[in-house]
C-alpha positions in Angstrom: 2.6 11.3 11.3 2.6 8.0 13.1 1.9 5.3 15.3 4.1 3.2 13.2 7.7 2.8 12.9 9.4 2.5 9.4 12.0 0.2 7.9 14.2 0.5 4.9 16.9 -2.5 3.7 19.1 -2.4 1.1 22.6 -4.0 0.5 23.0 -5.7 4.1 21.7 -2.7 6.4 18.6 -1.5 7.5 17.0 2.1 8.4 14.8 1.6 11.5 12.9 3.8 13.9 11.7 0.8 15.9 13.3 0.8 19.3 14.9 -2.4 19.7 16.3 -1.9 16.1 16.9 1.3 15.9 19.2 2.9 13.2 19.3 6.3 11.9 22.4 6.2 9.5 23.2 3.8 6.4 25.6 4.2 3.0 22.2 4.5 1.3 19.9 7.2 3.5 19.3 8.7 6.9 16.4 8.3 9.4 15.5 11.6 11.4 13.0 12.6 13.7 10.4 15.2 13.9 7.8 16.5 16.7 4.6 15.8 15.4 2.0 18.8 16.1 -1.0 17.4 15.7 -1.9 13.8 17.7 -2.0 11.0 15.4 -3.1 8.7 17.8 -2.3 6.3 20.6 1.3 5.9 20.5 4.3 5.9 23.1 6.2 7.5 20.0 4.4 9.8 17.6 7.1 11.6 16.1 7.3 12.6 12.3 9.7 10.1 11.3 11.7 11.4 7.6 13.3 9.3 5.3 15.8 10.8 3.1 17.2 7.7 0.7 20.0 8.7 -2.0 18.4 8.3 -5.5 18.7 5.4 -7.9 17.3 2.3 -6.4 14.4 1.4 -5.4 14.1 1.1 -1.9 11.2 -1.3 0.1 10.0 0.6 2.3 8.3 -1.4 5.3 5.8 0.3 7.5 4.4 -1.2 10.3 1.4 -0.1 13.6 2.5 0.3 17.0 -0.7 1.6 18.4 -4.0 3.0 16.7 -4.4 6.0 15.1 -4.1 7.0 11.9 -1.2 8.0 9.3 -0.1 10.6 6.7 2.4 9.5 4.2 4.2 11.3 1.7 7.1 10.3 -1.0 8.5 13.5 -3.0 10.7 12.8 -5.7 13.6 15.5 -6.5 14.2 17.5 -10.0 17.6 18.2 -11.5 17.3 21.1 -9.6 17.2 19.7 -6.4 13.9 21.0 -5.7 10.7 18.5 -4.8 8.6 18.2 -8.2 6.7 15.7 -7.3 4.8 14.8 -4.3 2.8 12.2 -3.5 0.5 12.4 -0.3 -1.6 9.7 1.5 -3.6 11.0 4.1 -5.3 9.7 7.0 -4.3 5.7 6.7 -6.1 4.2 9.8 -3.6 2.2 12.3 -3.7 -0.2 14.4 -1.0 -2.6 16.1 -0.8 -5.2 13.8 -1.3 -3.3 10.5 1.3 -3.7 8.3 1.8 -1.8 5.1 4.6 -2.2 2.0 5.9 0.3 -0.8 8.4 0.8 -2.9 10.7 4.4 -3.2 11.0 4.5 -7.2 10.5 7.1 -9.7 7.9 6.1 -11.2 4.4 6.9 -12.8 2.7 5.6 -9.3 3.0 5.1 -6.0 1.3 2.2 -3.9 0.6 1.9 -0.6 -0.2 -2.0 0.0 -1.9 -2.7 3.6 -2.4 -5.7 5.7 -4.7 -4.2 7.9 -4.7 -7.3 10.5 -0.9 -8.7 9.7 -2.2 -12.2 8.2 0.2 -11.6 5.5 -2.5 -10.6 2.8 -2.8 -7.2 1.9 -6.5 -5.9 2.7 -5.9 -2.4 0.8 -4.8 -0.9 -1.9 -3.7 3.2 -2.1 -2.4 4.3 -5.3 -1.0 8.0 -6.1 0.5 9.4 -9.5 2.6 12.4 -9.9 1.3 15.2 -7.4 -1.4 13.4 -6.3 -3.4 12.8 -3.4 -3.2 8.6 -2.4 -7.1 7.2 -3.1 -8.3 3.8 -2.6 -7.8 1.1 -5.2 -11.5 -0.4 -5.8 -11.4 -4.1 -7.5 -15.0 -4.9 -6.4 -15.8 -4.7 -10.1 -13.4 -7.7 -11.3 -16.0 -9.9 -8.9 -18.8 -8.6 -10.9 -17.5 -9.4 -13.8 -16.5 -12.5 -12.6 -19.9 -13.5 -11.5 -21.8 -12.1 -14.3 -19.1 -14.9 -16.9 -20.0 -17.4 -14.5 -24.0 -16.9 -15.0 -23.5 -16.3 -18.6 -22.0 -19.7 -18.6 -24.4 -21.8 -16.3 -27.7 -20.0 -18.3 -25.6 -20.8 -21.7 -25.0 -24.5 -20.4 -28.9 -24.6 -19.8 -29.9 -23.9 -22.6 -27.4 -26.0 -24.6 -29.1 -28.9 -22.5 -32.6 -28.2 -22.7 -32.0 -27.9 -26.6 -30.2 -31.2 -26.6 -33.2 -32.7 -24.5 -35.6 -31.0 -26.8 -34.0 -32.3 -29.7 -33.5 -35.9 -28.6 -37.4 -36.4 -27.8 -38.4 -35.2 -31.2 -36.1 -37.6 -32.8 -38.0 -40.5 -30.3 
């Protein structure tokens, strides 16, 4: 569901839903439109917008805000079957116009959504979904604790490493 328009390249041509680039039909996959039933947000287009990319390679799949709103995104990977196995949803992805957000079509064991909420080129979230699972929210904070807690265990370790010298060197005075 959108206030976004999508963008697929591979080999030389590009899938686009984008007005002023707009292509539905490539060698690799087709682009086709949907009415969406519920409002998504503030949007001049809010259709559905379906990719359907022939399987093999993996496809970047470029996703980027042309209002505010918010988006559902889901990848579903066939079976030998033909029948969709595995789906993975994203739900509710706030957007705004200058939101930008980059995946990858593979089979794989996860999917990941990675969004630039303010398009200054570094990604400000992280979404991650395995096999039929529901996208959630990939929290680092802990890396900076353990970052700081190394770099106090070092300062207090270099303290006392000097105290002990100073110690040292006034006894042998």
């Amino acid at each position: 569901a959108c206030p976004v328009d999508v963008s697929v390249k591979y080999k030389g041509e590009t899938l686009c839903s984008a007005e002023d680039g707009l292509n539905t039909r490539t060698a690799f996959g087709s682009l086709t439109f949907e009415d969406n039933k519920k409002k998504s947000g503030e949007s001049s287009d809010n259709r559905v917008k379906i990719l359907r990319l022939k399987e093999g390679a993996d496809y970047d799949i470029k996703i980027e805000g042309n209002g505010r709103g918010y988006m559902d995104y889901t990848i579903g990977f066939m079976d030998k079957s033909g029948e969709y196995s595995d789906l993975r949803e994203f739900s509710n992805i706030e957007i705004n116009r200058r939101t930008v957000i980059d995946t990858v079509a593979k089979t794989s064991d996860s999917t990941i959504l990675n969004v630039d909420q303010d398009g200054d080129g570094k990604y400000d979230l992280k979404y991650k979904a395995g096999k039929n699972g529901m996208g959630k929210l990939v929290d680092n904070t802990y890396i900076i604790y353990i970052v700081i807690g190394c770099a106090a265990f070092i300062v207090i370790l270099t303290v006392f490493i000097i105290i002990k010298k100073s110690v040292k060197s006034k006894r042998n005075a």
